[in-house]
N, CA and C atoms as an extended XYZ file, in Angstrom:
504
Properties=species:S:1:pos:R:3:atomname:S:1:resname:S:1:resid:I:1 pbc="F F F"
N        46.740      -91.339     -114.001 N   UNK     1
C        46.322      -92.713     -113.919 CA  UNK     1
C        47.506      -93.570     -113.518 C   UNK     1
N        47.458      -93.959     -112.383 N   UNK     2
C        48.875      -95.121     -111.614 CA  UNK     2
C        48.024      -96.375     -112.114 C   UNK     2
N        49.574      -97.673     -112.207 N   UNK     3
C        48.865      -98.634     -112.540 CA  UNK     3
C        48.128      -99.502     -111.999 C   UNK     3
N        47.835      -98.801     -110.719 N   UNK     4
C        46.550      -99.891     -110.348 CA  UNK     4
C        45.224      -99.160     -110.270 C   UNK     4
N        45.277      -98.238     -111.211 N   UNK     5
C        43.604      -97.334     -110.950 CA  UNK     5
C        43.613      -97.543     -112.441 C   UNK     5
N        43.748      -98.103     -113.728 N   UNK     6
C        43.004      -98.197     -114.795 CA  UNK     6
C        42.208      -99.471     -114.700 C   UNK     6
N        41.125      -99.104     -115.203 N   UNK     7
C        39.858     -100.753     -115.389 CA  UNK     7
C        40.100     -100.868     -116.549 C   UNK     7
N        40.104     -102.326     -116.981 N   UNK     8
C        40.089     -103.020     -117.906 CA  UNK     8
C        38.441     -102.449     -119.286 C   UNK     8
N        37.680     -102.040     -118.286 N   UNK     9
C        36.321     -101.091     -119.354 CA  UNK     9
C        37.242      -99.795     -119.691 C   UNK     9
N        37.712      -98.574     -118.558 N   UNK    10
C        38.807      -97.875     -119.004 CA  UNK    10
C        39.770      -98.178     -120.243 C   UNK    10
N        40.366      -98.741     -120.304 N   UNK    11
C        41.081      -98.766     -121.429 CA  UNK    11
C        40.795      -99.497     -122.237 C   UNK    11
N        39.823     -100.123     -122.700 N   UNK    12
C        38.979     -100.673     -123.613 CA  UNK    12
C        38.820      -99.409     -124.302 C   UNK    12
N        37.752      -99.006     -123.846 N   UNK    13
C        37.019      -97.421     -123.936 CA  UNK    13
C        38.407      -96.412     -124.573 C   UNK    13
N        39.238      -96.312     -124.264 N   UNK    14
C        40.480      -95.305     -124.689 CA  UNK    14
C        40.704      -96.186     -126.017 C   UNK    14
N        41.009      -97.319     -125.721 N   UNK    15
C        41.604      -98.351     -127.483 CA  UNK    15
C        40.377      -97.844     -128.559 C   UNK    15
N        39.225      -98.308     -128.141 N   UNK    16
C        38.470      -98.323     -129.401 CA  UNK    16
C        38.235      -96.272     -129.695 C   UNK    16
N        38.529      -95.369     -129.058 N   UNK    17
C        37.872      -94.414     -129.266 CA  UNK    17
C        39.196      -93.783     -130.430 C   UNK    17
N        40.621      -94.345     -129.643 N   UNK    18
C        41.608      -93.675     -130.037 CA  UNK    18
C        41.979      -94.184     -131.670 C   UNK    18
N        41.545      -95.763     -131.934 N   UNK    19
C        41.533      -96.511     -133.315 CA  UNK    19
C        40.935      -95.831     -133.986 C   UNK    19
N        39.710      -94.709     -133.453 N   UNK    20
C        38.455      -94.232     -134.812 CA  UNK    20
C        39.313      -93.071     -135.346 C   UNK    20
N        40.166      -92.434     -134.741 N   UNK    21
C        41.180      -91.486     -134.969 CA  UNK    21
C        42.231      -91.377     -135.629 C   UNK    21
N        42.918      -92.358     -135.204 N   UNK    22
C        44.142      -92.874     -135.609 CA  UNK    22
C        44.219      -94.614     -135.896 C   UNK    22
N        44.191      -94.766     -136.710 N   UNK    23
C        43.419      -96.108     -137.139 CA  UNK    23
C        44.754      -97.216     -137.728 C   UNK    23
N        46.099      -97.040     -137.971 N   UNK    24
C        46.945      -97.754     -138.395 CA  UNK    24
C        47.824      -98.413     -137.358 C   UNK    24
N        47.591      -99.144     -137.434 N   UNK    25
C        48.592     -100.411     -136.289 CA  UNK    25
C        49.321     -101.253     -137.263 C   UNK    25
N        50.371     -102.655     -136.392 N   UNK    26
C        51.042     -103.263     -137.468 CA  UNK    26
C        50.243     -105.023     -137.005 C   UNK    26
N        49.804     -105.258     -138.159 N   UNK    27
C        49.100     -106.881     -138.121 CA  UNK    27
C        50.208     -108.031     -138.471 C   UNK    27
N        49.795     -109.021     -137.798 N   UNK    28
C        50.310     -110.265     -138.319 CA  UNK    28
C        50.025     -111.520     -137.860 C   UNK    28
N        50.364     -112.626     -138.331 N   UNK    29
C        49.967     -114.203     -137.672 CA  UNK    29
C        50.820     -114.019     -136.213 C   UNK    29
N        50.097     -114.546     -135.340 N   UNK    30
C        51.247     -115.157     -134.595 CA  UNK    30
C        51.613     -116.451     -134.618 C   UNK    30
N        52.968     -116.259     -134.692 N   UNK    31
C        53.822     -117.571     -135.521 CA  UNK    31
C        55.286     -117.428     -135.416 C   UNK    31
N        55.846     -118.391     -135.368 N   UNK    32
C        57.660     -118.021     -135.268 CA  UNK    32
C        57.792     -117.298     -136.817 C   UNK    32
N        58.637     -116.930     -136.626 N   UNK    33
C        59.258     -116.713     -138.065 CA  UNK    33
C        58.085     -115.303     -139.164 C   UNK    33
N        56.959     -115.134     -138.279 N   UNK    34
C        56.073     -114.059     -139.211 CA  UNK    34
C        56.176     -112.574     -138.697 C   UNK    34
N        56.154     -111.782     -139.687 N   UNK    35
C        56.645     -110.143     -139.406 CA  UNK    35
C        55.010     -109.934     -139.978 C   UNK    35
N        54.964     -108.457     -138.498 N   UNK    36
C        53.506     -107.731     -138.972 CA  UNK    36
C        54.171     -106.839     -140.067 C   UNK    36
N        52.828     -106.754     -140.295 N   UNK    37
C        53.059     -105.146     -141.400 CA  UNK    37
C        51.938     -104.043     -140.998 C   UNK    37
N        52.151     -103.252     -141.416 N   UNK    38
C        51.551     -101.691     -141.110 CA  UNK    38
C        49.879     -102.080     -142.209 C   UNK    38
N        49.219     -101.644     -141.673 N   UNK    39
C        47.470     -101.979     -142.293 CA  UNK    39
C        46.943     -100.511     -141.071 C   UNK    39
N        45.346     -100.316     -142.139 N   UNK    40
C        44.921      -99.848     -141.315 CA  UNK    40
C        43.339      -99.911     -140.956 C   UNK    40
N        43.295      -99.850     -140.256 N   UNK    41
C        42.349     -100.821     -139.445 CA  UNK    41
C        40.777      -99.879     -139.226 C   UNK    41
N        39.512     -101.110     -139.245 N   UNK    42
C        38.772     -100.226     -139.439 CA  UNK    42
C        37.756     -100.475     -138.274 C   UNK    42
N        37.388     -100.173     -137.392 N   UNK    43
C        36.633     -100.816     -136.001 CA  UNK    43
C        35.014     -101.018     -136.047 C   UNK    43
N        34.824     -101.969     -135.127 N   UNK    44
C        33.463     -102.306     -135.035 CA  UNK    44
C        33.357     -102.927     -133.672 C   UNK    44
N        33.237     -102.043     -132.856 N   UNK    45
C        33.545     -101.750     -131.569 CA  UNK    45
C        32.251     -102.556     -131.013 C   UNK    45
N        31.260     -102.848     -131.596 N   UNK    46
C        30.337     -104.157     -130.862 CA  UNK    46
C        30.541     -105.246     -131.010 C   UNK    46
N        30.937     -105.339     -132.043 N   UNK    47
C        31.262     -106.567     -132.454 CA  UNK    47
C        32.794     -107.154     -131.493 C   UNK    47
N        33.894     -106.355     -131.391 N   UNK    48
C        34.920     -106.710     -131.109 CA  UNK    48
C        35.856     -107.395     -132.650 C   UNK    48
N        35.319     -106.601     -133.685 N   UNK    49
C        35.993     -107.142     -134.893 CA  UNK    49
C        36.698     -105.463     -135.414 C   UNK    49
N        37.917     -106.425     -136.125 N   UNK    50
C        38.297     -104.737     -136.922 CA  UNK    50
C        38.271     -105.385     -138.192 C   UNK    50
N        38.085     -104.802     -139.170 N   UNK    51
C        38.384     -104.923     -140.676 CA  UNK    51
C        39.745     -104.438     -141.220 C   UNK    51
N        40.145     -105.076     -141.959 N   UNK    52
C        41.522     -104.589     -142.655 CA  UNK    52
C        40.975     -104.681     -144.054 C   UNK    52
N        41.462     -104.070     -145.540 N   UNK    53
C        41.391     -104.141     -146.510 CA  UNK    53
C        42.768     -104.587     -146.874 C   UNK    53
N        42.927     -105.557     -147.910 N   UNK    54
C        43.961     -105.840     -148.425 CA  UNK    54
C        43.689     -106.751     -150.113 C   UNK    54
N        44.569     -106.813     -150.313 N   UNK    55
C        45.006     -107.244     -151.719 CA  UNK    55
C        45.118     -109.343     -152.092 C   UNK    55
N        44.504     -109.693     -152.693 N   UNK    56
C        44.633     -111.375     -152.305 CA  UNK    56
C        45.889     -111.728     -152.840 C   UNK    56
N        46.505     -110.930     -153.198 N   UNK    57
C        47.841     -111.655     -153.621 CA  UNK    57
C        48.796     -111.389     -152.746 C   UNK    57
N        48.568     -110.503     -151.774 N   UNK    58
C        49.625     -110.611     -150.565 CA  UNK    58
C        49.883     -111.836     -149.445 C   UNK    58
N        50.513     -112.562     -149.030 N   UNK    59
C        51.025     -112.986     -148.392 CA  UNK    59
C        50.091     -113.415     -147.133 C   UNK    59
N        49.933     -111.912     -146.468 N   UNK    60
C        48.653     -111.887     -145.378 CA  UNK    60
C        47.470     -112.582     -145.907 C   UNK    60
N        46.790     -111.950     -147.151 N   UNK    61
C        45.672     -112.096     -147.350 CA  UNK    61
C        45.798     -114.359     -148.146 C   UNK    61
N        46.558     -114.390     -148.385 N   UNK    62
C        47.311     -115.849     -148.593 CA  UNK    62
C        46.915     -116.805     -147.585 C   UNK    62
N        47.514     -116.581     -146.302 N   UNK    63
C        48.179     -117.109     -145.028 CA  UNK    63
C        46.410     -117.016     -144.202 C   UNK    63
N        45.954     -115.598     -144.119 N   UNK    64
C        44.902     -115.785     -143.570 CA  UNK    64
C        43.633     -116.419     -143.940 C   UNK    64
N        43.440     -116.808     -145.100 N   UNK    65
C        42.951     -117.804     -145.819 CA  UNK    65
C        42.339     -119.483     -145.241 C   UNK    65
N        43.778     -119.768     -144.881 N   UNK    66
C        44.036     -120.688     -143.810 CA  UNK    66
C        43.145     -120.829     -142.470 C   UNK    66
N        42.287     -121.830     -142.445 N   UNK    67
C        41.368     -121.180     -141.069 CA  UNK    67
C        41.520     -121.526     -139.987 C   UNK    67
N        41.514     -120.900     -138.620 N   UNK    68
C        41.552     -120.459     -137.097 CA  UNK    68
C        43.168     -119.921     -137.492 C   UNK    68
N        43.435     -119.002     -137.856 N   UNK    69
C        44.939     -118.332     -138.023 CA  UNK    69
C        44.909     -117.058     -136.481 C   UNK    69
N        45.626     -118.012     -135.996 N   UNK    70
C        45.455     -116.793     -134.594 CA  UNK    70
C        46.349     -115.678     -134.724 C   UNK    70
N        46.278     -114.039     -134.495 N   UNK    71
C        47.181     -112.940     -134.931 CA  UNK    71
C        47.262     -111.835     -134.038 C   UNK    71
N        48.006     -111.047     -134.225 N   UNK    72
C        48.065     -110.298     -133.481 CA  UNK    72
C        47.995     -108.679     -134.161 C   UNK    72
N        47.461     -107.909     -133.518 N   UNK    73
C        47.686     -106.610     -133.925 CA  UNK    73
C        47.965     -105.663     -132.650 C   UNK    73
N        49.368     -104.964     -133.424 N   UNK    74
C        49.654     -104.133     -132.016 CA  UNK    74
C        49.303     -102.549     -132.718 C   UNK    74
N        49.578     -101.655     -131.610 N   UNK    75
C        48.660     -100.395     -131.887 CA  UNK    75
C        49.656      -99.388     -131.090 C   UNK    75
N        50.034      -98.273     -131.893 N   UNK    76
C        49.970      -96.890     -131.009 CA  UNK    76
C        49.723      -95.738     -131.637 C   UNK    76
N        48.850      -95.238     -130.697 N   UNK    77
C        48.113      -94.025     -131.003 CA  UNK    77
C        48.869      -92.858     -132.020 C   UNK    77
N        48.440      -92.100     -132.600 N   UNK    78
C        49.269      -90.719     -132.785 CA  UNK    78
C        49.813      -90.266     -131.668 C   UNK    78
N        49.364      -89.862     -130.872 N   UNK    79
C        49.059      -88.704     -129.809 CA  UNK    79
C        50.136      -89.487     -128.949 C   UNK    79
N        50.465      -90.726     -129.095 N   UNK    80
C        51.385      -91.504     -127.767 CA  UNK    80
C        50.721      -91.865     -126.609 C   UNK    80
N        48.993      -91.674     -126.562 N   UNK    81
C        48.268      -91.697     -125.077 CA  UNK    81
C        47.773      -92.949     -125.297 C   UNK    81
N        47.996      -93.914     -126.212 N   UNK    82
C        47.446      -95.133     -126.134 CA  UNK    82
C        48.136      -96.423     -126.799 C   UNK    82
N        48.690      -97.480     -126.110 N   UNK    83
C        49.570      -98.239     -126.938 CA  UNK    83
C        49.053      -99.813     -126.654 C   UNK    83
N        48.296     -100.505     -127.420 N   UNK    84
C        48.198     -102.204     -127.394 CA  UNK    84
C        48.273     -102.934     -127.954 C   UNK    84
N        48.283     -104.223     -127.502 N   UNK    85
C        48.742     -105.661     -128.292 CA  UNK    85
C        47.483     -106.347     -128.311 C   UNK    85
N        46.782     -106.550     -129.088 N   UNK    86
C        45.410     -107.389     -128.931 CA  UNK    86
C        46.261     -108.895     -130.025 C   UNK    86
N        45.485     -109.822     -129.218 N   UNK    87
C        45.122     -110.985     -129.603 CA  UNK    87
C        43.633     -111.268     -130.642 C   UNK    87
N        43.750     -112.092     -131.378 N   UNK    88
C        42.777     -112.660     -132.292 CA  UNK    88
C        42.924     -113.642     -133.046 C   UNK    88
N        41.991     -113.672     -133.845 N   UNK    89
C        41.953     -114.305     -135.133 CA  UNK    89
C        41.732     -113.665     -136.722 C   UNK    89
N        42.302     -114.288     -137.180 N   UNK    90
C        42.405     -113.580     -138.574 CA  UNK    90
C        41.941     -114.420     -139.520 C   UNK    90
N        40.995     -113.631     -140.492 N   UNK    91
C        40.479     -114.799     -141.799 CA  UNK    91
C        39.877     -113.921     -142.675 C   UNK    91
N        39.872     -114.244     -144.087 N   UNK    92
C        39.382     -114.080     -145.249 CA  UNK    92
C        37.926     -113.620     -144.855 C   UNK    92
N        37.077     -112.502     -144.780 N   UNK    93
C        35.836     -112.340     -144.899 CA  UNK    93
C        35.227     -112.771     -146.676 C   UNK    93
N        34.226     -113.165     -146.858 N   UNK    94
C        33.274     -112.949     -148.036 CA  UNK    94
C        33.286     -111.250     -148.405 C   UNK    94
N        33.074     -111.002     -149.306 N   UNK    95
C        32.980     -109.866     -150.423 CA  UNK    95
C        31.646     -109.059     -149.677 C   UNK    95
N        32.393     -107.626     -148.640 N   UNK    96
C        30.597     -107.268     -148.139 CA  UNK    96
C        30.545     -105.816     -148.877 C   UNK    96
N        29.749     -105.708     -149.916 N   UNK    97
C        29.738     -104.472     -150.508 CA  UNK    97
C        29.246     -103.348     -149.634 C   UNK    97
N        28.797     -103.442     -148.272 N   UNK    98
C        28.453     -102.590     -147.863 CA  UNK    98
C        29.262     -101.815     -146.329 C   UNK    98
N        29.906     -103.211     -146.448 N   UNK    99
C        31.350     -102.621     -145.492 CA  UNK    99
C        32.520     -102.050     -146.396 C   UNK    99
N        32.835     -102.505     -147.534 N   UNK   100
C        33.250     -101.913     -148.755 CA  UNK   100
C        33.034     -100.388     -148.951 C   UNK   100
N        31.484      -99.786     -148.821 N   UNK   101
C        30.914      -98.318     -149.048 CA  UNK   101
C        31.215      -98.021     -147.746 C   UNK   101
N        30.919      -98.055     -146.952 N   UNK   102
C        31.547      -97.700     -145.155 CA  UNK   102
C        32.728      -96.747     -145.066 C   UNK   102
N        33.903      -97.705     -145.764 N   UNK   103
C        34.728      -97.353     -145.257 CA  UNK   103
C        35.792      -96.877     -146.429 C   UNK   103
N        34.904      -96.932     -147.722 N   UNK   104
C        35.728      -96.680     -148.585 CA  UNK   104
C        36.575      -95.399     -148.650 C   UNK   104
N        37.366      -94.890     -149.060 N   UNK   105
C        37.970      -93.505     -149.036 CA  UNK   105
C        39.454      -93.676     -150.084 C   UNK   105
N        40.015      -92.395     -150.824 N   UNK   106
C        41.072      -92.247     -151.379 CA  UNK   106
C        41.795      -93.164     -150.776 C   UNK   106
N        42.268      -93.491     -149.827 N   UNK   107
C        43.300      -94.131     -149.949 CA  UNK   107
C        43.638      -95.202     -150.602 C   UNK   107
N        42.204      -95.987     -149.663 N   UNK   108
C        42.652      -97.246     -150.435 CA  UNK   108
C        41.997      -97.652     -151.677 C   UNK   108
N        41.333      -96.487     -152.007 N   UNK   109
C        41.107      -96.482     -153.757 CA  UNK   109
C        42.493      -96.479     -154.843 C   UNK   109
N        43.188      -96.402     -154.200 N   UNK   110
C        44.782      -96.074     -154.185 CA  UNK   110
C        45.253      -97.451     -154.713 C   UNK   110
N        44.713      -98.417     -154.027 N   UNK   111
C        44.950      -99.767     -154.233 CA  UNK   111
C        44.052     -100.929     -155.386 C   UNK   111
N        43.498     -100.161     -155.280 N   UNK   112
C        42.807     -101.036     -156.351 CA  UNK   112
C        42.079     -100.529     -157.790 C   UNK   112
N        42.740     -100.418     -158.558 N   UNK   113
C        42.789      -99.821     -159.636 CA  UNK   113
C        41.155      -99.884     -160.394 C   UNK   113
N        40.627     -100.623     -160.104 N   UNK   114
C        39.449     -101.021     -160.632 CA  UNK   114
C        37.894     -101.126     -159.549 C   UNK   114
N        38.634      -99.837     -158.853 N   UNK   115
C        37.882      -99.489     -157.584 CA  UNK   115
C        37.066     -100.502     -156.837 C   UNK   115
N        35.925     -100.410     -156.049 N   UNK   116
C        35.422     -100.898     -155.160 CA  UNK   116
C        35.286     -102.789     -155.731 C   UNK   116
N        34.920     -102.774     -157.099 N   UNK   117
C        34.576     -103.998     -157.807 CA  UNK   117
C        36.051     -104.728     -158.130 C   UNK   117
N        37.120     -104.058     -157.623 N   UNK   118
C        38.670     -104.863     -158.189 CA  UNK   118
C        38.636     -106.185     -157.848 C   UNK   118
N        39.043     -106.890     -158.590 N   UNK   119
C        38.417     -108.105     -158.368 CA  UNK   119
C        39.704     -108.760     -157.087 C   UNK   119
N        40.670     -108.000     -156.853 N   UNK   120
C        41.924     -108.017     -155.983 CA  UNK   120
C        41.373     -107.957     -154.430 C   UNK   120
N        40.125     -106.979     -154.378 N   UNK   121
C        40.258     -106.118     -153.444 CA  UNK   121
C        39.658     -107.591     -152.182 C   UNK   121
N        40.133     -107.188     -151.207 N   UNK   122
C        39.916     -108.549     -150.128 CA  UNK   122
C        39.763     -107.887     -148.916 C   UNK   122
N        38.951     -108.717     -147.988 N   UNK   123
C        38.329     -107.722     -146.761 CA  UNK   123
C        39.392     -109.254     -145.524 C   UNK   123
N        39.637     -108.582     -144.360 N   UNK   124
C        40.213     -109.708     -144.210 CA  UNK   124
C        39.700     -108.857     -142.301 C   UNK   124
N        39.050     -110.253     -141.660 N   UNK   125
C        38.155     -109.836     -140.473 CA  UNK   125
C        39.471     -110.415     -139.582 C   UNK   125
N        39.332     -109.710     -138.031 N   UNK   126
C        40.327     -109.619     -137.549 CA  UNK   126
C        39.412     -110.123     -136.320 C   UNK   126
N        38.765     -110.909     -135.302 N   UNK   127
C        37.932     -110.886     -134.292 CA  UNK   127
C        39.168     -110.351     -132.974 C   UNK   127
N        39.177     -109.840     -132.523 N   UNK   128
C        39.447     -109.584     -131.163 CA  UNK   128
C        39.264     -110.034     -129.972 C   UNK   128
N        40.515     -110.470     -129.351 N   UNK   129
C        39.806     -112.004     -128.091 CA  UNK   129
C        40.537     -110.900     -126.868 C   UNK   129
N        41.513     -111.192     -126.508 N   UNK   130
C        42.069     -110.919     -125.278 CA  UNK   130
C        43.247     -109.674     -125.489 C   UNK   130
N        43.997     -108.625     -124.674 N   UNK   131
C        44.672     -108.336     -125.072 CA  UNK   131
C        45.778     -107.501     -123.517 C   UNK   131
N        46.156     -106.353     -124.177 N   UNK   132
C        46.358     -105.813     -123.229 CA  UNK   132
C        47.016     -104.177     -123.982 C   UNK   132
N        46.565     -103.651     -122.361 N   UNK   133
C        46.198     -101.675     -123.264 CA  UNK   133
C        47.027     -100.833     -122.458 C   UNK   133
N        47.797     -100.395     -122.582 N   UNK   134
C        48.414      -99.478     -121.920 CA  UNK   134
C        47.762      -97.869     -122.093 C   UNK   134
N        47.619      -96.998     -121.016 N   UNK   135
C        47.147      -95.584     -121.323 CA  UNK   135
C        47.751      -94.785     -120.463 C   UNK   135
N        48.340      -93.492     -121.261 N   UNK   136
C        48.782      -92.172     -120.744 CA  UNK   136
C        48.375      -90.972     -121.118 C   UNK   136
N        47.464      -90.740     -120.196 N   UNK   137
C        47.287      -88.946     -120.914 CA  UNK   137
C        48.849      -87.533     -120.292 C   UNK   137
N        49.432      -87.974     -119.873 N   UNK   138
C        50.650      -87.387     -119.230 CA  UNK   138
C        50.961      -86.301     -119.839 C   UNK   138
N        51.684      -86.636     -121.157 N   UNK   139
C        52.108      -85.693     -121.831 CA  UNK   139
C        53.474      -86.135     -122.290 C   UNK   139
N        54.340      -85.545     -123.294 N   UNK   140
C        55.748      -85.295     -122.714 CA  UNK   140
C        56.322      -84.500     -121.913 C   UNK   140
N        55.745      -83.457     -121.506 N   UNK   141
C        56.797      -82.769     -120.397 CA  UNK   141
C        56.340      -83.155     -119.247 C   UNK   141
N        55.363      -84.149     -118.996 N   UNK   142
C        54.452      -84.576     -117.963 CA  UNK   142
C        55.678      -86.108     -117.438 C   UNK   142
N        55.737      -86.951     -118.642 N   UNK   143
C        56.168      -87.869     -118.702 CA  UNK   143
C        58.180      -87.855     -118.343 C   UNK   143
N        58.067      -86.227     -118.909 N   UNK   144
C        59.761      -86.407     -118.166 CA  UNK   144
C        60.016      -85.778     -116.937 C   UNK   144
N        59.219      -85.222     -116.594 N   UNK   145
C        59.294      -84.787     -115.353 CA  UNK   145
C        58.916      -86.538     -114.494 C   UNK   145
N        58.504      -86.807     -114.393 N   UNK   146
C        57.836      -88.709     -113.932 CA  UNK   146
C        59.217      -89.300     -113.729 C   UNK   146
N        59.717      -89.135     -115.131 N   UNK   147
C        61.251      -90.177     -115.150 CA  UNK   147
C        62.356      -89.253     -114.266 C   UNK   147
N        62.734      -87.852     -114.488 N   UNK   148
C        63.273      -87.306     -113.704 CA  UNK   148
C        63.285      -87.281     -112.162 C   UNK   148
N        61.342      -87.144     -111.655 N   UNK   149
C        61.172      -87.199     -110.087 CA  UNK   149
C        61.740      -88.672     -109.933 C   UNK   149
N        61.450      -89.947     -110.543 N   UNK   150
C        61.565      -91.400     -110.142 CA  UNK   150
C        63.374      -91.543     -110.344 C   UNK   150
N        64.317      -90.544     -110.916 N   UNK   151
C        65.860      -90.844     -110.452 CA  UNK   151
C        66.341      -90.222     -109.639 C   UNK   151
N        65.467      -88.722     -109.139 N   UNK   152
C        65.774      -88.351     -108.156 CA  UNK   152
C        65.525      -88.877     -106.609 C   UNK   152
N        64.182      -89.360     -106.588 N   UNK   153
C        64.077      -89.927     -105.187 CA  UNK   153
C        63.937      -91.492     -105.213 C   UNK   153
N        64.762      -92.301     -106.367 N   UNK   154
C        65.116      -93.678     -106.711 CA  UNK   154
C        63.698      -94.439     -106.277 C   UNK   154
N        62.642      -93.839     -107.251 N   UNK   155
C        61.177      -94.549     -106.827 CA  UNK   155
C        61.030      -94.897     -108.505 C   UNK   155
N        59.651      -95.526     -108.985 N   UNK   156
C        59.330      -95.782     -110.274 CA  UNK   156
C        58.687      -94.685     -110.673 C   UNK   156
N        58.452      -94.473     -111.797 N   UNK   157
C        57.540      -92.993     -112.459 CA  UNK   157
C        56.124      -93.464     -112.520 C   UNK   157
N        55.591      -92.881     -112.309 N   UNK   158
C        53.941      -92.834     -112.654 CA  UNK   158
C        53.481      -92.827     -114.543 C   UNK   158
N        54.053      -93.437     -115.400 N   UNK   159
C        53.877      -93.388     -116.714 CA  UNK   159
C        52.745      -93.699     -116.723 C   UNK   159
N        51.213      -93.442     -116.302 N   UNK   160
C        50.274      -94.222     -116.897 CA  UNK   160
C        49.610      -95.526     -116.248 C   UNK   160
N        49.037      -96.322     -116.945 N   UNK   161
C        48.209      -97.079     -116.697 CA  UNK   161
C        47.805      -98.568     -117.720 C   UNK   161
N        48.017      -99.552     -117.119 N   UNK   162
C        47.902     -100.566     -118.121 CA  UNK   162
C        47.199     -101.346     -117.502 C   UNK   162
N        46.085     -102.305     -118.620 N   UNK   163
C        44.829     -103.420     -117.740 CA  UNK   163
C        44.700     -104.298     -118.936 C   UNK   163
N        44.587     -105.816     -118.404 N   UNK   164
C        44.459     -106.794     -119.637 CA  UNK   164
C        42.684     -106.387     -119.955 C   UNK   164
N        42.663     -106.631     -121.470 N   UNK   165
C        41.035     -106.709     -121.756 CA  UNK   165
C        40.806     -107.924     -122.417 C   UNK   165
N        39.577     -108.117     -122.324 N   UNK   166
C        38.499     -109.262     -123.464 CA  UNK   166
C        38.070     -108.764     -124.165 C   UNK   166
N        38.354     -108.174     -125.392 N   UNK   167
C        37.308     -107.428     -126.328 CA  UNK   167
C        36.349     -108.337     -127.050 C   UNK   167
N        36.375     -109.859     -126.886 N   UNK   168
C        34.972     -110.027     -127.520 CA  UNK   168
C        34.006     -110.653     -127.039 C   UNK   168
C-alpha cells in the first residue's frame, strides 16, 4: 500500500477492526499543558463512539465532566500494522448497565472493588469526529528492506499508507 492508494473507507476499516483486537491506546483532552494516559478502549463502530471505563475520582473522569471537552486518542496496534490519532469529544456518559455487561471482564473488575454496582465505576463516551490512520501490512523485514532500498537508490521507502478519516 503506497501513500496514495489507501482510501480513507480503507483505513477506517483497518482502525476499527484492529481496536476489536488490540484495544488500548493513550486518551486525553486536547489542551496545552494535558498528558494522555493509557485506557482501553471499547468500540462501537456505528456509532463512531468508543467507551472507556474509568474511575470518577480520576482527573480524566473530573475534567471530562466539563461539557464539549474536545480529546484526543492516539492508537497503535500490537502487530505495528496500524497507528492513529483520532479527534473527538469526551464526556461523562450516564450509568448504562448494559454497556457495563458488554464489556465487562477481569480486568477491569480489577478496578472496582464492588464490581459492576461500584459506585466509582464511570463510563466516559469518547464520540469520534475526524482523524487520521496510518496502515502497514509490510512487516519488519519488509519495512527494512523499504528503508535500506530508499538509501540505496536515495528515493523514499514505501512504509505504507496513510488517509485522513470522518468517523462520525
Amino acid at each position: 500500500m503506497g501513500d496514495n492508494t489507501l482510501t480513507a473507507a480503507e483505513a477506517e476499516k483497518e482502525f476499527w477492526d484492529h481496536l476489536k483486537t488490540s484495544n488500548t491506546g493513550m486518551l486525553g483532552l486536547d489542551q496545552p499543558g494535558y498528558h494522555s494516559q493509557p485506557m482501553t478502549a471499547f468500540r462501537e463502530e456505528e456509532t463512531g463512539t468508543i467507551w472507556f471505563f474509568t474511575r470518577d475520582d480520576t482527573d480524566l473522569a473530573k475534567d471530562a465532566a466539563i461539557p464539549d471537552q474536545s480529546a484526543m486518542f492516539t492508537y497503535g496496534s500490537k502487530d505495528q500494522e496500524v497507528w492513529a490519532c483520532i479527534h473527538g469529544t469526551l464526556s461523562v456518559a450516564p450509568r448504562n448497565a448494559a454497556l457495563i455487561d458488554k464489556h465487562w471482564n477481569p480486568i477491569l473488575a480489577a478496578w472496582y472493588p464492588e464490581g459492576k454496582d461500584d459506585p466509582h465505576l464511570t463510563l466516559l463516551r469518547f464520540d469520534a469526529d475526524d482523524g487520521r490512520i496510518w496502515v502497514s501490512k509490510k512487516g519488519p523485514v519488509r519495512f527494512m528492506f523499504e528503508v535500506a532500498k530508499a538509501n540505496l537508490t536515495k528515493t523514499l521507502p514505501d512504509a505504507g499508507g496513510v488517509a485522513d478519516v470522518n468517523l462520525n
